[in-house]
N, CA, C and O atoms as a CHARMM CRD file, in Angstrom:
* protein
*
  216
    1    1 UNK  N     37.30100   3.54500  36.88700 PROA 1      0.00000
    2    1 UNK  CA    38.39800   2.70800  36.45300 PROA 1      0.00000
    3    1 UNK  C     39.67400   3.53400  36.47200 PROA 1      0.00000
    4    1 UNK  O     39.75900   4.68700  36.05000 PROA 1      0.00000
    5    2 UNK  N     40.52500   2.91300  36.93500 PROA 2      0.00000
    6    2 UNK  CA    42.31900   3.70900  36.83700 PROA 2      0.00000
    7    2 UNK  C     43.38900   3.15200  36.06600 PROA 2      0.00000
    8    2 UNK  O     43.10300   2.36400  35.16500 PROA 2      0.00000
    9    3 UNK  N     44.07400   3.32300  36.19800 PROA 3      0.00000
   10    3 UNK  CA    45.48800   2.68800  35.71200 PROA 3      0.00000
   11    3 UNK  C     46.35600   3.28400  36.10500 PROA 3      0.00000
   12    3 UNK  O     46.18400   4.42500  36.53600 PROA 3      0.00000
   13    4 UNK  N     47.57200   2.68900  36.07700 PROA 4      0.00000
   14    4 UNK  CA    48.52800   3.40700  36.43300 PROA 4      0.00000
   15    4 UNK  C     49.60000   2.27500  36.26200 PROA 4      0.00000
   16    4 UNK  O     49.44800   1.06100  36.40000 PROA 4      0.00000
   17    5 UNK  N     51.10300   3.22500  35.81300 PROA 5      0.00000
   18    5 UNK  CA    52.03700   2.81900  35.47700 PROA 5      0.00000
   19    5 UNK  C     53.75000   3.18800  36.26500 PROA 5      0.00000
   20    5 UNK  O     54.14900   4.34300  36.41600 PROA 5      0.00000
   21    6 UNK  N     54.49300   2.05000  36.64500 PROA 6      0.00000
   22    6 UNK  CA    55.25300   2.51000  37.67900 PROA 6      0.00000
   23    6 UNK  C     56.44100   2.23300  37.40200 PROA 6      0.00000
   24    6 UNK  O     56.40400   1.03500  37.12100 PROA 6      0.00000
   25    7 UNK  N     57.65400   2.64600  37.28600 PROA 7      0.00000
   26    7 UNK  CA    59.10500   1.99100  36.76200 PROA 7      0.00000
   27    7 UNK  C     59.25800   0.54200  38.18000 PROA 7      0.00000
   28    7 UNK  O     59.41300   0.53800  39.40200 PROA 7      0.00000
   29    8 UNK  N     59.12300  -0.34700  37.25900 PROA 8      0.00000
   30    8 UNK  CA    59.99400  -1.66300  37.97700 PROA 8      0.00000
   31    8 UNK  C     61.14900  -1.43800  38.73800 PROA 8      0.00000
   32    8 UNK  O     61.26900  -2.27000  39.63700 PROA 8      0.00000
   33    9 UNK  N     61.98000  -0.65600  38.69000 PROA 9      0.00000
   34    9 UNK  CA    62.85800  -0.85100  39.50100 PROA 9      0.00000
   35    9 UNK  C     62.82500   0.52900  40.81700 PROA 9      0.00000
   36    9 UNK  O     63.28100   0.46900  41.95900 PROA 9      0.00000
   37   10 UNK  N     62.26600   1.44800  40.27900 PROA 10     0.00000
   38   10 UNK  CA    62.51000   2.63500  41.38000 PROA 10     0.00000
   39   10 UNK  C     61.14200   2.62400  41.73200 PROA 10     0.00000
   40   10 UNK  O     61.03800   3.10500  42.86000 PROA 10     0.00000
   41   11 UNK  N     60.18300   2.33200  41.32700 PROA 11     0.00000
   42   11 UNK  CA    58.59100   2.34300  41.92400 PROA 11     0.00000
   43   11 UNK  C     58.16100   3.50800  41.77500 PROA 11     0.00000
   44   11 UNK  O     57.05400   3.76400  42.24900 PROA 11     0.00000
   45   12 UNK  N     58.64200   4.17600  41.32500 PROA 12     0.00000
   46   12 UNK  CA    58.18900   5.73000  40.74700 PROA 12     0.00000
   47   12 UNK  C     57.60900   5.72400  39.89400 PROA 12     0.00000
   48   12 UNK  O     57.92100   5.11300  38.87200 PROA 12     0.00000
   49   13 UNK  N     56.28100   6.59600  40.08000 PROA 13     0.00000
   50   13 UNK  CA    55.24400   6.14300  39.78100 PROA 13     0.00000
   51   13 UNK  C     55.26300   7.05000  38.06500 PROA 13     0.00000
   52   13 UNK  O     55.73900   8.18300  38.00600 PROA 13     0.00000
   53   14 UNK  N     54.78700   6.47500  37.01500 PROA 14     0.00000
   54   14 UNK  CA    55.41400   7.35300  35.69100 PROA 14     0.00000
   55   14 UNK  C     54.31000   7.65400  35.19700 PROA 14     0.00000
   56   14 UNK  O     54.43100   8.25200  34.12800 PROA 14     0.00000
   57   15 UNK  N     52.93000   7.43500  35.63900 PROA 15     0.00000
   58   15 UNK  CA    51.72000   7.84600  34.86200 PROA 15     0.00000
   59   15 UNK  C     50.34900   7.31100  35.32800 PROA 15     0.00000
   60   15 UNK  O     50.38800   6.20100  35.85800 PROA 15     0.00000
   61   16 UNK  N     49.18200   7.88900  35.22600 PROA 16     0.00000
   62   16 UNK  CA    48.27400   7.32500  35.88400 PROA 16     0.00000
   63   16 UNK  C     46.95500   8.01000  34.93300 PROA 16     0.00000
   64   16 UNK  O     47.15700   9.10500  34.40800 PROA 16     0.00000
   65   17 UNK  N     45.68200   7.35600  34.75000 PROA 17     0.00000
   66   17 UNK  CA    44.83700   7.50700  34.64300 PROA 17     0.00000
   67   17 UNK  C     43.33100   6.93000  35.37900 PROA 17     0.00000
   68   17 UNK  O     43.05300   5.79400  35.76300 PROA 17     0.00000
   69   18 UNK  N     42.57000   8.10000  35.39800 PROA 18     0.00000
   70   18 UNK  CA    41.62000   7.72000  36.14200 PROA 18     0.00000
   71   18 UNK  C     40.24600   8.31200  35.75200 PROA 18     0.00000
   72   18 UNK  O     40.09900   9.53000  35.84800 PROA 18     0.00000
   73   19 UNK  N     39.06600   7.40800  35.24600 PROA 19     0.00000
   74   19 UNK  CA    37.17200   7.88000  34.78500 PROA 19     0.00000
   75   19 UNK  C     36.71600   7.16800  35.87600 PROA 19     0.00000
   76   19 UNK  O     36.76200   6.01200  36.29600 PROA 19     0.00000
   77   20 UNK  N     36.06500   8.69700  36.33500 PROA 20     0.00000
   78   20 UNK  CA    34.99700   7.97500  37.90600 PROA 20     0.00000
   79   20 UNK  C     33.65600   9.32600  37.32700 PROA 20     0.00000
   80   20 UNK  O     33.78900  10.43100  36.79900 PROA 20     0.00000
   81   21 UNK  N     32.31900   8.44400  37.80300 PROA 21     0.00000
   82   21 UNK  CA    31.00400   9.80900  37.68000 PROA 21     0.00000
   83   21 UNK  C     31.43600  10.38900  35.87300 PROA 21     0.00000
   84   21 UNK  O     30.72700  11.34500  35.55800 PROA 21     0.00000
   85   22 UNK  N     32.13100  10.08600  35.09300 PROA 22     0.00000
   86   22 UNK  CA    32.44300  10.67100  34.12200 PROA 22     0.00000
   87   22 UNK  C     33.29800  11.72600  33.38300 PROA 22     0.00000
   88   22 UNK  O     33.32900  12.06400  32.20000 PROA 22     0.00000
   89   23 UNK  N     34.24300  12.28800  34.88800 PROA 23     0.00000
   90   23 UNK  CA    34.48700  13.25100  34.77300 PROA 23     0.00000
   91   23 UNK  C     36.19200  12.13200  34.52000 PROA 23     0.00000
   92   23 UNK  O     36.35800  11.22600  35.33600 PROA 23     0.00000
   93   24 UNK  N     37.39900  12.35600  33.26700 PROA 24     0.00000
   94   24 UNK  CA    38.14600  11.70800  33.13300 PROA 24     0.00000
   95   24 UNK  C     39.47600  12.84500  33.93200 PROA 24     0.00000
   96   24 UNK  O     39.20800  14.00900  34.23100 PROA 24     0.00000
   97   25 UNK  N     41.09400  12.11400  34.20600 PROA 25     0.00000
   98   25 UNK  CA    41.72400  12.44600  35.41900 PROA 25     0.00000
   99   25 UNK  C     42.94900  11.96700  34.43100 PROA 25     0.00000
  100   25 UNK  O     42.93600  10.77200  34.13700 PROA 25     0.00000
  101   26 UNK  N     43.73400  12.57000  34.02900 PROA 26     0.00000
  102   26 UNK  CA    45.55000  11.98200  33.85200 PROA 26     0.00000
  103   26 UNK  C     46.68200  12.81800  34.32600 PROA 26     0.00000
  104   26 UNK  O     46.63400  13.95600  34.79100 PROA 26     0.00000
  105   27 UNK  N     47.67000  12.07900  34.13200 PROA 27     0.00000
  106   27 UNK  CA    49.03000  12.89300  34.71800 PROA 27     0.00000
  107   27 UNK  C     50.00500  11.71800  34.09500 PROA 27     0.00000
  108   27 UNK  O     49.86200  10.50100  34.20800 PROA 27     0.00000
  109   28 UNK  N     50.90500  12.35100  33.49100 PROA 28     0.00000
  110   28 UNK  CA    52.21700  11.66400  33.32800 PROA 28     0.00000
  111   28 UNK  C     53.46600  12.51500  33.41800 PROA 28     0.00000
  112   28 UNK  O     53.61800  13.64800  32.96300 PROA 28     0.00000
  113   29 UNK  N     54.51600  11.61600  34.22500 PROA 29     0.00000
  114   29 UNK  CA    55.75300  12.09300  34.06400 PROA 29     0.00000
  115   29 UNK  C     56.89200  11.79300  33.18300 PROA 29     0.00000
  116   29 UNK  O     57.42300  10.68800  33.30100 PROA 29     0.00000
  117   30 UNK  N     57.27800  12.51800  32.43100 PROA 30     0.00000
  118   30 UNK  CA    58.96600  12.14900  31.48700 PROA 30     0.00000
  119   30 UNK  C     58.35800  11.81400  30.44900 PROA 30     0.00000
  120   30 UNK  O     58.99000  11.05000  29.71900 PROA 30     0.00000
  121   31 UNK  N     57.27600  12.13200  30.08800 PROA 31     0.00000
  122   31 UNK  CA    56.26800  12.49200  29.01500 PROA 31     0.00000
  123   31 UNK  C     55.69800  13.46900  28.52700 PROA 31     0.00000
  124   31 UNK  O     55.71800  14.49200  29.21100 PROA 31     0.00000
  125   32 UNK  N     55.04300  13.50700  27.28400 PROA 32     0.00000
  126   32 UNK  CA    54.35600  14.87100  27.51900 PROA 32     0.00000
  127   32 UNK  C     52.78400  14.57600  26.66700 PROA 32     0.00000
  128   32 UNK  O     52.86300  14.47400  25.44300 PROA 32     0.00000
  129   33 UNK  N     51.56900  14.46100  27.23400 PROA 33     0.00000
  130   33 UNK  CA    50.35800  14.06000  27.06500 PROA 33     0.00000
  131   33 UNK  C     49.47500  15.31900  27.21500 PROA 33     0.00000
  132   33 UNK  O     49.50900  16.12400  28.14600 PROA 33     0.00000
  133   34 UNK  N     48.49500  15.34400  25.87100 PROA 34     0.00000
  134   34 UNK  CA    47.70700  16.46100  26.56000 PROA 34     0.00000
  135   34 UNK  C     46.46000  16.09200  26.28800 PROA 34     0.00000
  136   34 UNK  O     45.77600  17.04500  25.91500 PROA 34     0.00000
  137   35 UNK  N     45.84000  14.95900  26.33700 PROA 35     0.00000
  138   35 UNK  CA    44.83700  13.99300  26.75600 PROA 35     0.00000
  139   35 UNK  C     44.32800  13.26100  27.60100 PROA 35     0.00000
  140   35 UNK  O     45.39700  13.19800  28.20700 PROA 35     0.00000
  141   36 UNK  N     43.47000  12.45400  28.39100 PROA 36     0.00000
  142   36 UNK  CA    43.43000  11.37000  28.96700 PROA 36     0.00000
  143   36 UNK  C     43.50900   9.86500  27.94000 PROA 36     0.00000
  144   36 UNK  O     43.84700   8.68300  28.00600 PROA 36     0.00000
  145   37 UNK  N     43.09800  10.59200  27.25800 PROA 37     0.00000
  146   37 UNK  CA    43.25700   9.30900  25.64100 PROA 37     0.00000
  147   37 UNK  C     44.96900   8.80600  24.92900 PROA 37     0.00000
  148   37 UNK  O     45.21300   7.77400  24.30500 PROA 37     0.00000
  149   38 UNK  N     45.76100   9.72600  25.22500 PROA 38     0.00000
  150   38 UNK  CA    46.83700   9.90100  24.57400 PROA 38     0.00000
  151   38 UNK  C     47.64500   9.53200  26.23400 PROA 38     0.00000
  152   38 UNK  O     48.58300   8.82500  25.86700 PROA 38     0.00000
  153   39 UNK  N     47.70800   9.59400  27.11200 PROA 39     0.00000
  154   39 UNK  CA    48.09100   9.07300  28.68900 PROA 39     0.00000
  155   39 UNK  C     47.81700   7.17200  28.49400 PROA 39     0.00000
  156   39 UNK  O     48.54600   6.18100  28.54400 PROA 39     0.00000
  157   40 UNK  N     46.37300   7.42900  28.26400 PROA 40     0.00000
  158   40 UNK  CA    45.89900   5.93200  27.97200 PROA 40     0.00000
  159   40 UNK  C     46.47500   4.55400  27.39400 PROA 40     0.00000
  160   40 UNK  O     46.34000   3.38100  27.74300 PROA 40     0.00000
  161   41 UNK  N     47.40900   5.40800  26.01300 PROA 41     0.00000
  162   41 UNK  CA    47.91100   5.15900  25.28200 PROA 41     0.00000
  163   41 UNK  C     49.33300   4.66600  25.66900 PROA 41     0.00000
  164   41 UNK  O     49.83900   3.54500  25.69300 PROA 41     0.00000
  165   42 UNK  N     49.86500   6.09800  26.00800 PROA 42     0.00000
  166   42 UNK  CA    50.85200   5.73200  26.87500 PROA 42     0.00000
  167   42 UNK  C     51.83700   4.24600  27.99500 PROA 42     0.00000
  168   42 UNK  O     52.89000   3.62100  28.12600 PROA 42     0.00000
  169   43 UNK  N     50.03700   4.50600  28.66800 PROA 43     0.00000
  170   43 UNK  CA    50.49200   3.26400  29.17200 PROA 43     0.00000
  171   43 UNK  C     50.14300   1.95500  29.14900 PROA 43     0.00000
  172   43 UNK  O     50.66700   1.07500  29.83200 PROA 43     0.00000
  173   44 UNK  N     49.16600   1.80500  28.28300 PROA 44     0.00000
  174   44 UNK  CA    49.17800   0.79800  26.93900 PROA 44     0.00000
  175   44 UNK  C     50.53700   0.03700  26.12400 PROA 44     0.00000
  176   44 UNK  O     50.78900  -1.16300  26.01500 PROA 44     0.00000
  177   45 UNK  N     51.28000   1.22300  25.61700 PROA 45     0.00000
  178   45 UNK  CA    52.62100   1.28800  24.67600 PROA 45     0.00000
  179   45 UNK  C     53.42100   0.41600  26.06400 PROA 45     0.00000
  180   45 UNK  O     53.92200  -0.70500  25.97700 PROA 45     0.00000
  181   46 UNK  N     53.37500   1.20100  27.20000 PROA 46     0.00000
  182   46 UNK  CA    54.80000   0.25600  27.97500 PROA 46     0.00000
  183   46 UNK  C     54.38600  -0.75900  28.73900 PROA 46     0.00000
  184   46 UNK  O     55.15100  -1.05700  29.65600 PROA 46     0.00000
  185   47 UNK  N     53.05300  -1.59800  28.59300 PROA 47     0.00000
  186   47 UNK  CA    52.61700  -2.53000  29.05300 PROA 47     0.00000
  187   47 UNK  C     52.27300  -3.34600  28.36600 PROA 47     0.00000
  188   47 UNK  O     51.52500  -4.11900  28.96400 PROA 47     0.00000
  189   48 UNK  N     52.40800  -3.56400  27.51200 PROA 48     0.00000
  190   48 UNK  CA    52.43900  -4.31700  25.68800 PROA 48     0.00000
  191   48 UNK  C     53.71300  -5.43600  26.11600 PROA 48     0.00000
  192   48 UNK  O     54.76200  -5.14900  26.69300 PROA 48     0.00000
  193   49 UNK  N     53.32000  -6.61600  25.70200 PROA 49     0.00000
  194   49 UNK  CA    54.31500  -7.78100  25.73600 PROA 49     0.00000
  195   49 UNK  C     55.22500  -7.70300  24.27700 PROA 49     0.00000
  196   49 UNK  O     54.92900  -7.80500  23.08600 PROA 49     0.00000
  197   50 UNK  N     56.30700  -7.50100  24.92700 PROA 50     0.00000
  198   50 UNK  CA    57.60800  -7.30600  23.70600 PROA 50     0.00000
  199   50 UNK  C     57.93400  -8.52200  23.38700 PROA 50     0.00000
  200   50 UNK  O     57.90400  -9.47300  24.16700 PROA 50     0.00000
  201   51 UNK  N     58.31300  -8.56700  22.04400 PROA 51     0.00000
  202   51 UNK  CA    59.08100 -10.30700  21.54700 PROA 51     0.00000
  203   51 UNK  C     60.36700  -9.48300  21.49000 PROA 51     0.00000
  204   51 UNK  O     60.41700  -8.41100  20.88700 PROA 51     0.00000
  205   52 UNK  N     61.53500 -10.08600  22.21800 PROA 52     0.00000
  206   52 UNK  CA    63.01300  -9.38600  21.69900 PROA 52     0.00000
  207   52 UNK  C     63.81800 -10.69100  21.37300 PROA 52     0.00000
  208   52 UNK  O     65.04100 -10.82900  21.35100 PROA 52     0.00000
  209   53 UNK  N     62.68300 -11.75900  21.08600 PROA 53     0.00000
  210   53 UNK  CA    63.78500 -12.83900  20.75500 PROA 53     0.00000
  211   53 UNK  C     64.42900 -12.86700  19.16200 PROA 53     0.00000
  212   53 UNK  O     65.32100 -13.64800  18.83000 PROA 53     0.00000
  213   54 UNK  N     63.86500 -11.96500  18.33600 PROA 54     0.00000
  214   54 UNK  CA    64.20700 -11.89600  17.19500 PROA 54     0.00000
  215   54 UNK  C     65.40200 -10.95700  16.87200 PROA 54     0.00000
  216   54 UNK  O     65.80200 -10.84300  15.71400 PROA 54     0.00000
């Protein structure tokens, strides 16, 4: 399984995770993560549906 997270407007790619065979895989940029759990998170937090109508 992967994920990965990309700025909407420049397509630059800002973070990625990846568990294959068990062995777990992250990288983030303009961040600073020193987990695959805490990456996870990451891009969790900026893929979360915002209410800003309030």
């Amino acid at each position: 399984m992967a994920s990965y997270l990309y700025d909407g407007q420049t397509k630059e790619l800002l973070a990625f995770t990846e568990s294959k065979d068990g062995v777990k895989r992250f990288l983030t940029f303009k961040t600073y993560t020193n987990s695959y759990e805490q990456a996870q998170e990451y891009i969790n937090s900026k893929m979360e549906d915002k209410d800003y109508s309030k």
